[in-house]
C-alpha positions in Angstrom: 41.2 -0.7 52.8 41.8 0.8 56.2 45.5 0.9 57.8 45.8 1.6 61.7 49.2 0.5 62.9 49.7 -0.7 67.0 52.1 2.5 67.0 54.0 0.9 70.1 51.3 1.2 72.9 49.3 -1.3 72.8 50.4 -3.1 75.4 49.7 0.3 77.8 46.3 -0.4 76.8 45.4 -3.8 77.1 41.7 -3.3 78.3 40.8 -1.1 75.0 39.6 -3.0 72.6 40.6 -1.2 69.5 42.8 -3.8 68.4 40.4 -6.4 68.4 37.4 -4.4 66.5 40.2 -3.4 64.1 40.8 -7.2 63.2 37.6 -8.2 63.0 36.7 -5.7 60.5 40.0 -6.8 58.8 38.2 -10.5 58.5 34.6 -8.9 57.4 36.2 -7.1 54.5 39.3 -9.3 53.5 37.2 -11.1 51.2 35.4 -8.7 49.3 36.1 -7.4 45.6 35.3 -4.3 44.6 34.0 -5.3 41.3 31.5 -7.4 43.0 27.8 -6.1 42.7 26.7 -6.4 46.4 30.4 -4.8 47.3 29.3 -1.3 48.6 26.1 -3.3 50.5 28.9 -6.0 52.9 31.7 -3.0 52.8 29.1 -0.5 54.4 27.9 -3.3 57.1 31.2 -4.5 58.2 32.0 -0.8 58.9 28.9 0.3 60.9 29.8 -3.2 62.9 33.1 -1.4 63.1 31.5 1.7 64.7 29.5 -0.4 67.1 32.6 -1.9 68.3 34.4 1.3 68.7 31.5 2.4 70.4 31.4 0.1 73.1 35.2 1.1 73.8 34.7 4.8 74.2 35.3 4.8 77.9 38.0 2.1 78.0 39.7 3.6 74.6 39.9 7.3 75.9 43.0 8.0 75.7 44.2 5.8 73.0 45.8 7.7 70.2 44.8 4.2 67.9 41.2 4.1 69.0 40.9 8.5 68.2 42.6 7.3 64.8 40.2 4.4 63.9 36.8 6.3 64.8 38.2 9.2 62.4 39.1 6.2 59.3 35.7 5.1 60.2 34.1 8.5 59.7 35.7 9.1 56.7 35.3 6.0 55.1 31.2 5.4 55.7 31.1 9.2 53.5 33.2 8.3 50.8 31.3 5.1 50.6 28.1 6.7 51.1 26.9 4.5 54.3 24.1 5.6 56.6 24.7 5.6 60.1 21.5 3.2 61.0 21.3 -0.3 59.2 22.4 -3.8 59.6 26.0 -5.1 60.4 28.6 -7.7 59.7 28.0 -11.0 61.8 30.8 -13.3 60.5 32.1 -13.1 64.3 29.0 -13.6 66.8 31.7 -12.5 69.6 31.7 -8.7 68.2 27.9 -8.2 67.5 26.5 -9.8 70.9 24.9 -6.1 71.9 26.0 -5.6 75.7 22.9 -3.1 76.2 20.4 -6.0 75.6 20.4 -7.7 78.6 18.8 -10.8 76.2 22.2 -10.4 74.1 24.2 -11.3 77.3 23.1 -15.2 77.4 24.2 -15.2 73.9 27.5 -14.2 74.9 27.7 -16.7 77.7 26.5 -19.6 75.4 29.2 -18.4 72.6 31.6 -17.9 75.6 31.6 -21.6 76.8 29.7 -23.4 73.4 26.8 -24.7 75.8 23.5 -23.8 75.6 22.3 -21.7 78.9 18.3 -22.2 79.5 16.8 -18.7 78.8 16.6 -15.7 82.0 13.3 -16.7 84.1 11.6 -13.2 85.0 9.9 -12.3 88.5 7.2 -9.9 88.7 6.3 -7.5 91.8 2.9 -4.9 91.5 2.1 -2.2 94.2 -1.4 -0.6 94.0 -4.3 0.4 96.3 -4.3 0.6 100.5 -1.1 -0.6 99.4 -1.8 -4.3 98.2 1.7 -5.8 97.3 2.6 -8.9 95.3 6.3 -9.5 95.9 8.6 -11.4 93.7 7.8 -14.8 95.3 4.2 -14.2 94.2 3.1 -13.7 97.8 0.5 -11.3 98.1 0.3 -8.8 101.5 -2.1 -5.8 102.3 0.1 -3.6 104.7 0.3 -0.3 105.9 4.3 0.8 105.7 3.4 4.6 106.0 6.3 6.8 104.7 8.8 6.3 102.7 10.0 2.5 101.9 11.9 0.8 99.6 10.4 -2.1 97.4 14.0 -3.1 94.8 17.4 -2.1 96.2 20.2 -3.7 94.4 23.1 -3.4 91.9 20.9 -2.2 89.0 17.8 -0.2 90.2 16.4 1.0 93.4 12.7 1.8 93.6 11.5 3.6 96.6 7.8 4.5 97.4 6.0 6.5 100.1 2.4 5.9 101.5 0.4 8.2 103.3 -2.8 7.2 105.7 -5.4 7.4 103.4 -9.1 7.8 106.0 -9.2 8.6 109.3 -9.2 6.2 111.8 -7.9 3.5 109.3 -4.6 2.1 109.0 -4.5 1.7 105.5 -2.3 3.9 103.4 -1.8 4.0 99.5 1.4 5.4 97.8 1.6 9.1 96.9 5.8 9.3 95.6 7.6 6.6 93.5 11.4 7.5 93.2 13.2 4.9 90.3 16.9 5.5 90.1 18.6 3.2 87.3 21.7 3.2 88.0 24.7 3.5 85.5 26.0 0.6 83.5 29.0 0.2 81.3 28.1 2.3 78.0 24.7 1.3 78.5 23.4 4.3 80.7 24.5 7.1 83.1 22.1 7.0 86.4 19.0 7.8 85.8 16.3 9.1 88.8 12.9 8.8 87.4 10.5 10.8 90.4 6.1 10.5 90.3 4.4 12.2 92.8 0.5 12.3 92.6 -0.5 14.8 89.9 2.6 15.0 88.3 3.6 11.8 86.8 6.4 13.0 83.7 7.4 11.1 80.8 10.8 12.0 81.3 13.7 12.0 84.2 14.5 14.1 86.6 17.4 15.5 84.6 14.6 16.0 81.7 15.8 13.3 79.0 13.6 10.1 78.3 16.0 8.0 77.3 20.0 6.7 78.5 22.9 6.0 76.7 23.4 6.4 73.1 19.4 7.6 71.3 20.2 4.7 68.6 20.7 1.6 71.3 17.8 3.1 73.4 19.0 0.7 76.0 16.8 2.6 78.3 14.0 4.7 77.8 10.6 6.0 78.7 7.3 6.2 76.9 3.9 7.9 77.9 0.9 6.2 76.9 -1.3 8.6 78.6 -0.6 11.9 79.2 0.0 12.4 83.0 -1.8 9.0 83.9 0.3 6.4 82.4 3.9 5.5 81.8 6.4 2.9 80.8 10.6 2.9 81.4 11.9 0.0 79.2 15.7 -1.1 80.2 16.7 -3.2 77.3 20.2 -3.9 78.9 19.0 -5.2 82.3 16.0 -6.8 80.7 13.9 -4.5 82.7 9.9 -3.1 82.3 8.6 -0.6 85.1 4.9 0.5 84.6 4.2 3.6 86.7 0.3 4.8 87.0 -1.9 7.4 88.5 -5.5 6.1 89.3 -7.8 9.0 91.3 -5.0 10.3 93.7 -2.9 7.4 94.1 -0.4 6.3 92.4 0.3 2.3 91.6 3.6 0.3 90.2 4.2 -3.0 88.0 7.8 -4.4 87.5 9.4 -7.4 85.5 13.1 -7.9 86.0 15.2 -11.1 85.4 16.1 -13.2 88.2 19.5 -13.1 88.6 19.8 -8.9 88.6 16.7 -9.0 91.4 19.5 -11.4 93.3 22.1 -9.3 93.0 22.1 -7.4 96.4 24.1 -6.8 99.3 23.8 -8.0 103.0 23.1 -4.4 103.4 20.2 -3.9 101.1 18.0 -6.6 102.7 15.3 -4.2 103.1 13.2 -4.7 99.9 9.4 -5.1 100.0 9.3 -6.9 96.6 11.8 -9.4 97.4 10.8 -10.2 101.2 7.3 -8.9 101.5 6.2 -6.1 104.2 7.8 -6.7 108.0 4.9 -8.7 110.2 4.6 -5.4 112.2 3.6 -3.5 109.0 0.9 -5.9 107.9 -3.1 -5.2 108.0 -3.7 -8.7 106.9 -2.3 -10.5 110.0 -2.0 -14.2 109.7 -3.3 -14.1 106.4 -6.9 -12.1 107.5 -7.8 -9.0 105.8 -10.3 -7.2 108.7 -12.9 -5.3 107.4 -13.3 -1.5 108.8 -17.4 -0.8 109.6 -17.3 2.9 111.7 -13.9 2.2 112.6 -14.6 -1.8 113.9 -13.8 -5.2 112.4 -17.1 -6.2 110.5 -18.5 -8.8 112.5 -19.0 -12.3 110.7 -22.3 -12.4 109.0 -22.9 -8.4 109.2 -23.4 -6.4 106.3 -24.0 -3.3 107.9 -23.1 0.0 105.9 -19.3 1.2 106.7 -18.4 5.3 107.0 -17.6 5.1 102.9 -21.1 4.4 101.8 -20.7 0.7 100.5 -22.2 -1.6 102.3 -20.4 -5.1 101.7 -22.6 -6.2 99.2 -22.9 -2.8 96.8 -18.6 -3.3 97.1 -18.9 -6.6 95.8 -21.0 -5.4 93.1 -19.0 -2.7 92.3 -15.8 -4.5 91.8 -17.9 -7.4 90.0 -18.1 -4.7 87.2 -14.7 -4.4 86.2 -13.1 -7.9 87.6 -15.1 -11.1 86.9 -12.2 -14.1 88.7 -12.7 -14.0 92.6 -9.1 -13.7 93.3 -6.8 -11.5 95.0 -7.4 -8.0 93.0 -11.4 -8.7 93.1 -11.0 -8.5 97.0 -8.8 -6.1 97.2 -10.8 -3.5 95.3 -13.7 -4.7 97.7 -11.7 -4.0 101.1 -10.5 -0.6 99.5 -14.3 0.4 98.9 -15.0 -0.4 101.8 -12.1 1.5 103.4 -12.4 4.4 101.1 -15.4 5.0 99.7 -13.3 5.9 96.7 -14.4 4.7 93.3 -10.9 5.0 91.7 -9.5 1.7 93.7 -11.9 -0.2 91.8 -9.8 0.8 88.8 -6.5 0.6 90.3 -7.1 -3.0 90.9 -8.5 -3.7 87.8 -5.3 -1.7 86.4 -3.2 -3.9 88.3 -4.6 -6.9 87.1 -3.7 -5.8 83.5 -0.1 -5.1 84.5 0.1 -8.4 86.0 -0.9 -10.2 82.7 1.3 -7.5 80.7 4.7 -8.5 82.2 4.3 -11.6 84.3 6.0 -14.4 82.6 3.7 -17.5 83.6 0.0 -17.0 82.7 -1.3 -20.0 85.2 0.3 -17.5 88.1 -1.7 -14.6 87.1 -4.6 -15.3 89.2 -4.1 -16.4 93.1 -7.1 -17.0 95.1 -8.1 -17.0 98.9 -8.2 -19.9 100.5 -10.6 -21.8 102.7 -8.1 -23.6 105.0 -9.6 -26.7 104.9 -7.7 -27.9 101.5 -4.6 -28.3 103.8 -3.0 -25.0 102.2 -1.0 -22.6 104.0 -2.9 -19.5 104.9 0.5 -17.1 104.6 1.4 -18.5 101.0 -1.7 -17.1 99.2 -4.2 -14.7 100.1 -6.8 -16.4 103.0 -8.9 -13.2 104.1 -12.1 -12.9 105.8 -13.4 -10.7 103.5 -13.2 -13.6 100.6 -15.4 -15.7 102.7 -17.8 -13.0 103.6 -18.2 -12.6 100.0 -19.3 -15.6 99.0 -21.5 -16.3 102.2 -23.1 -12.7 101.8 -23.3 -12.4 97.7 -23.2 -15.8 96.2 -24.9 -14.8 93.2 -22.1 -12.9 91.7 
């Protein structure tokens, strides 16, 4: 059906793997017969398994005179036999169809690898949104002010940087104005990437102008806009990876889910990452675990409810928020603290927004919510969300 010969050099190319795509296709067809109905159907799949194959040699296969020769057979072959370019594929051998850019393809090349069973990728989940409120990978939740530019991933796949500006006068609290996303390149999978938001100018493509990396077909990585300038999504099939990026008022917020093991894969160097280690004590508002209340500048005393410079008082906040967020937890009093820093009405969606990203993409459903705590159940203050504010609220507005 197809003849390649070694031609005498492959042993100068031992890490191309023309030979190997060249047998298997060898065993995929070996048993057909022509005169077979269905013949044309299994001929046309083993060879666009073939083409995959080649494909994922290109780099390694440059300069081999046998690879050049095979893609050409290939070419040839899929017209005379009519075969479109897009369908399914021989799977007789599970060791040439695992698909390297899907990072869910890589356990199944371990398990084949070693014929044991691995237990499936666990996913961790960070979100960025408001004065900035941040929910890091451990699912420890921090209100801090970091002003400038900082970085939230650094590591062998993807660095995600963010920078915060002060947001009122006279209030520590800042909210993030720049995202810069740089996926960075892998095998055949992608070339770097650098994705760059700013506020009012969120683009559904990368800096370079594509929306998509690697080979349009595999789409191992791509972007897609769900609103126009508002709302987009980067999907990164081959490192298992979802990014939602969002502008709410003039602000922008963040969601990611990315597997374990890739958020792990860091240098001593690249300890620096908010979403992995949460903000440095010196950069957090809510000290010990408090979230202080601003009131013309002041903490809000206990029991006060006097109006604060945005125009809420605490109650009207709590009202406000009560709208869009009906479980007391962490975003519900978050979007009250930011009303109450801001005055700005868009925070109330942000939160709300963020809550939405956090069911989206986080992988447990009983870790969606975390909730302040009183202190007197024994639990930590630092390992959950224990803020003044959540206790003013339900002194002050018990109603709700």
């Amino acid at each position: 059906l197809l003849s390649i010969s070694c031609l005498g050099d492959c042993e100068l190319h031992t890490s191309c793997g023309i030979q190997k795509c060249t047998t298997d296709f060898v065993s995929f067809t070996s048993h057909l017969n022509a005169a077979l109905e269905d013949f044309d159907l299994e001929f046309c799949k083993a060879l666009r398994a073939y083409s995959v194959c080649t494909y994922r040699n290109s780099k390694v296969c440059r300069g081999n005179l046998v690879y050049h020769s095979a893609v050409l057979g290939i070419g040839d072959l899929m017209t005379q036999r009519n075969c479109t370019k897009n369908g399914p594929t021989s799977s007789t051998n599970s060791e040439m169809t695992h698909d390297i850019c899907s990072y869910s393809g890589h356990t199944e090349a371990r398990e084949h690898q070693v014929g044991e069973k691995t237990p499936p990728p666990s996913y961790l989940f960070c979100g960025l949104f408001g004065d900035p409120h941040l929910r890091t990978f451990k699912d420890h939740f921090q209100t801090c002010k970091v002003e400038g530019a900082w970085p939230l991933i650094d590591n062998k796949y993807l660095s995600v940087q963010v920078t915060n500006v002060p947001v009122v006068p006279g209030s520590s609290a800042t909210a993030t104005k720049k995202i810069t996303i740089i996926f960075k390149s892998y095998q055949d999978c992608t070339d770097q990437k650098v994705y760059q938001a700013m506020t009012d100018d969120l683009p559904a493509a990368f800096v370079d102008g594509t929306t998509s990396g690697g080979d349009e077909n595999t789409r191992s990585l791509h972007i897609v806009e769900k609103v126009s300038g508002k709302y987009i999504e980067m999907h990164a099939r081959y490192i298992g990876t979802t990014v939602y990026v969002r502008q709410l008022g003039h602000y922008l917020t963040l969601a990611i889910r990315m597997p374990q093991e890739l958020v792990m894969a860091f240098e001593e160097s690249q300890d620096l990452q908010l979403c992995l280690n949460g903000c440095p004590s010196s950069e957090r508002i809510d000290q010990s675990g408090y979230l202080p209340l601003p009131v013309m500048g002041k903490l809000l005393p206990w029991g006060a409810a006097s109006r604060p410079r945005s125009g809420y008082t605490l109650e009207t906040a709590t009202t406000k928020c009560h709208e869009k967020m009906l479980v007391k937890d962490i975003y519900f009093y978050s979007c009250v603290f930011d009303l109450l820093t801001t005055g700005d009405d868009n925070f109330t969606a942000a939160a709300h927004s963020a809550l939405q990203d956090v069911e989206a993409l986080h992988p447990s459903k009983k870790h969606w919510h975390i909730f302040p705590r009183s202190g007197d159940d024994g639990v930590g203050r630092d390992s959950k969300f224990f803020v003044s504010l959540g206790l003013l609220c339900l002194i002050l507005v018990p109603h709700l």
